[in-house]
C-alpha positions as CSV (number, residue, x, y, z in Angstrom):
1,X,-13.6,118.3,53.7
2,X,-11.2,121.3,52.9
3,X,-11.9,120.9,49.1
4,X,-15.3,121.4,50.2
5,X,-14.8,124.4,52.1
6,X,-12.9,126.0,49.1
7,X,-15.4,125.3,47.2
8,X,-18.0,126.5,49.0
9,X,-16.3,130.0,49.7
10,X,-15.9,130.4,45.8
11,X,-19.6,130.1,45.2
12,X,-20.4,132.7,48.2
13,X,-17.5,134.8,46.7
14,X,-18.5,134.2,42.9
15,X,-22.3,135.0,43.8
16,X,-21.3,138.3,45.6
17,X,-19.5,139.2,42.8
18,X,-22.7,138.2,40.3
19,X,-24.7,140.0,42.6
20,X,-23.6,143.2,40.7
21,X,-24.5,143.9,36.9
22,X,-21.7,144.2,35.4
23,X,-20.9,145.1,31.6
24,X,-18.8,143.1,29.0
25,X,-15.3,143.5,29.4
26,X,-12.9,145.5,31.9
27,X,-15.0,147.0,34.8
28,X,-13.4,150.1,37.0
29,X,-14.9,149.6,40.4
30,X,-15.3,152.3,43.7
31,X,-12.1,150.4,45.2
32,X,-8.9,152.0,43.2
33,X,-6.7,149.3,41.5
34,X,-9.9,146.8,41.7
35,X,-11.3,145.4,38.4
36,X,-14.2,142.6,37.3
37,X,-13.6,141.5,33.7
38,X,-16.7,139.2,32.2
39,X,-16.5,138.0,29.2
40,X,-20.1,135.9,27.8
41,X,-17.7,134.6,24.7
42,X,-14.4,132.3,24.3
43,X,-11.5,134.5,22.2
44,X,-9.2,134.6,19.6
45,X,-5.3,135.5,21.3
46,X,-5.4,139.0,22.3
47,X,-1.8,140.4,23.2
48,X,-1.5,142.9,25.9
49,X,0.8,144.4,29.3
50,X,0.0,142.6,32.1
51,X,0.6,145.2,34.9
52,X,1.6,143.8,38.1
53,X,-1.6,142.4,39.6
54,X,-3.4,139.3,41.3
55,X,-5.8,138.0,38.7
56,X,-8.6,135.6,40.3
57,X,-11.1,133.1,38.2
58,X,-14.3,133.1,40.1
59,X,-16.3,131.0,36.9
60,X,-14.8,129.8,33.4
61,X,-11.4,129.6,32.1
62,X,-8.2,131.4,30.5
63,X,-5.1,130.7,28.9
64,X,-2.0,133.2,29.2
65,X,1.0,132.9,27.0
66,X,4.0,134.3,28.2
67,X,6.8,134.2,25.9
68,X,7.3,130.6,26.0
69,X,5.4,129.5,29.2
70,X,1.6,128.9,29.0
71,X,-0.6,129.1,31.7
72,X,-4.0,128.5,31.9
73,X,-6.3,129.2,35.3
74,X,-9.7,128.0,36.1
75,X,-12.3,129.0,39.1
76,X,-10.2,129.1,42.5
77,X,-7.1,129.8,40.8
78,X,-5.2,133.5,40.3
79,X,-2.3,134.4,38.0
80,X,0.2,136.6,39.7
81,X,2.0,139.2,37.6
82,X,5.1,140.8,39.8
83,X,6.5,142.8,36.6
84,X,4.7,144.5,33.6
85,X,5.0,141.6,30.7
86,X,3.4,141.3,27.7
87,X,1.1,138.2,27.5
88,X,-1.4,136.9,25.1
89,X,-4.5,135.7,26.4
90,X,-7.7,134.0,25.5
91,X,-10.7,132.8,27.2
92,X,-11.3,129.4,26.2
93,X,-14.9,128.8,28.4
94,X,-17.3,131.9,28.4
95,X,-21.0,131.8,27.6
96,X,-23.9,134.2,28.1
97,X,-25.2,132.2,30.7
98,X,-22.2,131.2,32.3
99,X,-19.7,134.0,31.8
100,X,-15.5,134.4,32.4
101,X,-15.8,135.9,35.5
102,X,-12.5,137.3,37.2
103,X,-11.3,139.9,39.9
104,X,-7.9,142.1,38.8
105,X,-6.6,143.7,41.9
106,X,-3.5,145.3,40.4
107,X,-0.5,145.1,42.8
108,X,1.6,148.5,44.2
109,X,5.5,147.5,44.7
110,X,5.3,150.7,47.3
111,X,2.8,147.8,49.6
112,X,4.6,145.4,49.0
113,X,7.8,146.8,50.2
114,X,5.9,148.2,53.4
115,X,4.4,144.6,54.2
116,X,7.8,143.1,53.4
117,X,9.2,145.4,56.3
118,X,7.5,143.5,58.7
119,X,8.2,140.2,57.6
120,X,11.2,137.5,58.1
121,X,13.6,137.5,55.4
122,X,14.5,133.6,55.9
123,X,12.6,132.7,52.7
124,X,14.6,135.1,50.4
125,X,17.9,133.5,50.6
126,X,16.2,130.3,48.4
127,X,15.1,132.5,45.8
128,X,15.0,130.0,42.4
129,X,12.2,130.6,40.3
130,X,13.0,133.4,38.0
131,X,9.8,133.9,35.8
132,X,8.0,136.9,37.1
133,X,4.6,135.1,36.5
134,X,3.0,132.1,38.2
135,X,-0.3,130.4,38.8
136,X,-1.6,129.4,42.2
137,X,-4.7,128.1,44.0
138,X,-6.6,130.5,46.0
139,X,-6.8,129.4,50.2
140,X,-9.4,130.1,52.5
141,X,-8.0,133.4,53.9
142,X,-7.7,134.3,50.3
143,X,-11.4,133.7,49.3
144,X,-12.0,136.0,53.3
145,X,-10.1,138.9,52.0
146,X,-11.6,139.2,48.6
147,X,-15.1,139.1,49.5
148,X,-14.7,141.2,52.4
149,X,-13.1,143.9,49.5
150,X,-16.1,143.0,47.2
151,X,-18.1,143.5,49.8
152,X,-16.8,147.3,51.0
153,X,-17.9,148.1,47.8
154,X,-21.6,148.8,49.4
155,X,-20.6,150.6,51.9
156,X,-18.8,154.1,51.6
157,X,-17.1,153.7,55.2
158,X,-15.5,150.7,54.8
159,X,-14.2,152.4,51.6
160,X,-12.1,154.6,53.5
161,X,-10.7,152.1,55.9
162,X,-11.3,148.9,55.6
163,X,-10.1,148.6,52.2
164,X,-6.2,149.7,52.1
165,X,-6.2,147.1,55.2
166,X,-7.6,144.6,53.3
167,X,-5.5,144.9,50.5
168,X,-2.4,144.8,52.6
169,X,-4.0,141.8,54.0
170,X,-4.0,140.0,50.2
171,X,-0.5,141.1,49.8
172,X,0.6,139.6,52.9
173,X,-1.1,135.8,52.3
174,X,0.3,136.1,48.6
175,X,3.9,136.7,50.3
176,X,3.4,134.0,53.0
177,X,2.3,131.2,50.0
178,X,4.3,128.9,48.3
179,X,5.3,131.3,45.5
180,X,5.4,134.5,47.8
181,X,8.8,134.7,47.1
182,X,8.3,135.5,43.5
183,X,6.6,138.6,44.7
184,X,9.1,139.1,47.9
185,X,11.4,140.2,45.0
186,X,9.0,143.1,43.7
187,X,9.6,144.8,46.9
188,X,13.3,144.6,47.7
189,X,16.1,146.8,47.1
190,X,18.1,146.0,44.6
191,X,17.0,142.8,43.5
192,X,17.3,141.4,40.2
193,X,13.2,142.2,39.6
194,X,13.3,145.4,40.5
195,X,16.2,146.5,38.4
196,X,14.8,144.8,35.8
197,X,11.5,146.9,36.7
198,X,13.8,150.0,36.3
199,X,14.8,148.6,32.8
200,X,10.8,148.7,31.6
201,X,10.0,151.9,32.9
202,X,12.9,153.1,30.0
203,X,12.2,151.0,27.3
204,X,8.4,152.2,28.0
205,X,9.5,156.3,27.8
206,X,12.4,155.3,24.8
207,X,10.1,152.7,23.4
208,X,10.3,154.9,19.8
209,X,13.8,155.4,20.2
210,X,17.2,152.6,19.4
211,X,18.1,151.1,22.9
212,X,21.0,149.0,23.1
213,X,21.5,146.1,26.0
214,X,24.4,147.8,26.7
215,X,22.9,150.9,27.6
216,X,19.9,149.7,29.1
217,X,22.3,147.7,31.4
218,X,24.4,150.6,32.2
219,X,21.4,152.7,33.4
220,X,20.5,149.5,35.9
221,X,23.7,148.7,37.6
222,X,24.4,145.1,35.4
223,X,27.0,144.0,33.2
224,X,24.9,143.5,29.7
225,X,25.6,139.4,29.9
226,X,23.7,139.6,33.2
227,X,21.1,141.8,32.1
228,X,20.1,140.3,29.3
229,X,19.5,137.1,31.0
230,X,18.0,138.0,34.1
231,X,15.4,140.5,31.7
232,X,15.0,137.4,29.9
233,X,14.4,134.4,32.3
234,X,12.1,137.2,34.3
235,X,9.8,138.0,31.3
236,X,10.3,135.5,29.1
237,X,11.5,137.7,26.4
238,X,14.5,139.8,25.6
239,X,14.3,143.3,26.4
240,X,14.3,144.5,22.0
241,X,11.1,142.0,22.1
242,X,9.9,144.0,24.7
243,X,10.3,147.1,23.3
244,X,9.0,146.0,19.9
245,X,5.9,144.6,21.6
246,X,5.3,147.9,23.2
247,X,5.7,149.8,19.9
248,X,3.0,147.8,18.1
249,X,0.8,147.8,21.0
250,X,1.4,151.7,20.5
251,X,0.6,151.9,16.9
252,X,-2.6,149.9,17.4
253,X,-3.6,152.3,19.7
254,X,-3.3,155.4,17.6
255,X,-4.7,153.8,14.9
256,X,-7.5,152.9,16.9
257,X,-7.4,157.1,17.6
258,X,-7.4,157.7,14.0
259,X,-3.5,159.7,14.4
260,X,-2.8,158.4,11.1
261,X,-2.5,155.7,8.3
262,X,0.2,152.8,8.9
263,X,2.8,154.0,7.3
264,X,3.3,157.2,9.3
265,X,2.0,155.3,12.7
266,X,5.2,153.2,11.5
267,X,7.8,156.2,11.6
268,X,6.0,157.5,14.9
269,X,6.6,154.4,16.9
270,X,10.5,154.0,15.9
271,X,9.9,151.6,12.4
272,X,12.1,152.7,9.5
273,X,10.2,150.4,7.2
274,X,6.1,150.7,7.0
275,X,6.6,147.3,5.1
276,X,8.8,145.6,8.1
277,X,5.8,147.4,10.7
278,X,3.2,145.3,8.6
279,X,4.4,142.0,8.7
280,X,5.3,142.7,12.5
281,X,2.2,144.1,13.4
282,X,0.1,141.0,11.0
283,X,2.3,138.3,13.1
284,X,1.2,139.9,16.5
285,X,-1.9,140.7,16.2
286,X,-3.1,138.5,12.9
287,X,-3.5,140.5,10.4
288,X,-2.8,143.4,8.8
289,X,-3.3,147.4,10.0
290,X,-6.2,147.9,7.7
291,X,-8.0,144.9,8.1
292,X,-7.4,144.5,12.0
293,X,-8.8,148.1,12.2
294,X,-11.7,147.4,10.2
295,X,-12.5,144.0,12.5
296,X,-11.9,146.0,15.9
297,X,-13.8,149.3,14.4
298,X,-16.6,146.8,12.9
């Protein structure tokens, strides 16, 4: 009986959602922070930042590689991102008549520390799982929330205030769930997330320049041993990965802009050797600067 209940509030959500033409790819919506991304095709591995946000399958399927956890989500499941973390991901059931369907309500830690305020902190002292990325099945108050927030998008008042309300409301059942305290830790002081949070935001404005665990550690308030491994078991990667997946994903983008050839798109990002960039940049994103901008330009 309840597995036909969830199912039935995923096709009244799902067939909201479908109500709305929507265009291939990422789609801004009225509500800030709110995106739909259809997709009519499967795809090859696509690297990217996941920002922190709820991601929720309403109709096909995707697989998300984090480091070295994968994670794959179908309709009535989300993927919760509680840090920014570079993932690889690929749609692996999409066609033009039954299209990856999926709503990306990005998450703000500044909620998340006001919701937390009026919460019990019981649940925080059996803090275990460290990853800063998980999978879970959507609930019937789940389903409520994001169709009502779907919904507001057809009417301008309950724009300007229903909406914050319901988003708070998200927050809170993603807090209460049986992973809420992954995302418990994205809104308290001093935790291990958000100085690791801290750590990103400098790696992202240094990202050209040598950073050293030591310093990185330093600016945070952890001994480098303890940095390294909390960094580590949160994203799944060590913070130099990090920065070097955040200079390539740099130099694809101003290559994309035309800023320059490889070579000095290599020096701009922080390489010292256009020939070190290039077999880099071919592992990550399979192939080579020339012919990956050709493909993506093509």
């Amino acid at each position: 009986m309840v597995k036909v209940s969830m199912e039935k509030k995923l096709k009244e959500l799902l067939e909201q959602v479908k109500s709305i033409k929507w265009n291939e790819g990422f789609n801004e919506t009225l509500i800030p922070g709110l995106k739909v991304i259809k997709t009519t095709k499967t795809n090859d591995k696509t690297p990217s930042i996941q920002r922190p946000s709820i991601c929720l399958v309403l109709q096909g399927v995707k697989k998300v590689i984090v480091g070295d956890q994968v994670l794959s989500y179908a309709p009535g499941e989300f993927i919760v991102a509680s840090i920014e973390v570079p993932v690889t991901g690929l749609v692996t059931d999409a066609s033009a008549q039954k299209p990856y369907l999926c709503l990306m309500l990005e998450v703000d830690p500044s909620i998340v520390f006001d919701v937390l305020q009026e919460l019990p902190t019981s649940k925080v002292s059996n803090f275990k799982e460290r990853s800063g990325v998980y999978v879970g099945s959507a609930n019937s108050e789940i389903y409520d929330a994001f169709f009502r927030l779907v919904k507001a998008m057809d009417v301008t008042l309950e724009l300007k205030f229903m909406v914050p309300m319901i988003v708070r409301e998200i927050i809170f059942r993603l807090l209460e769930g049986d992973k809420g305290i992954i995302l418990r830790q994205m809104g308290m002081a001093g935790s291990h997330m958000q100085k690791i949070t801290m750590a990103i935001e400098l790696i992202k404005q240094e990202y050209n320049r040598h950073l050293s665990i030591e310093q990185l550690a330093h600016e945070v308030g952890m001994s480098p041993s303890s940095f390294h491994k909390n960094f580590k078991d949160i994203t799944r990667i060590s913070p130099l990965q990090y920065q070097k997946l955040l200079r390539l994903q740099e130099a694809r983008r101003l290559l994309l802009a035309n800023r320059g050839d490889a070579a000095s798109v290599s020096f701009e990002v922080g390489y010292e050797s256009p020939s070190q960039f290039s077999r880099e940049y071919s592992k990550l994103f399979g192939k080579p600067p020339k012919r990956d901008m050709e493909r993506l330009k093509a």
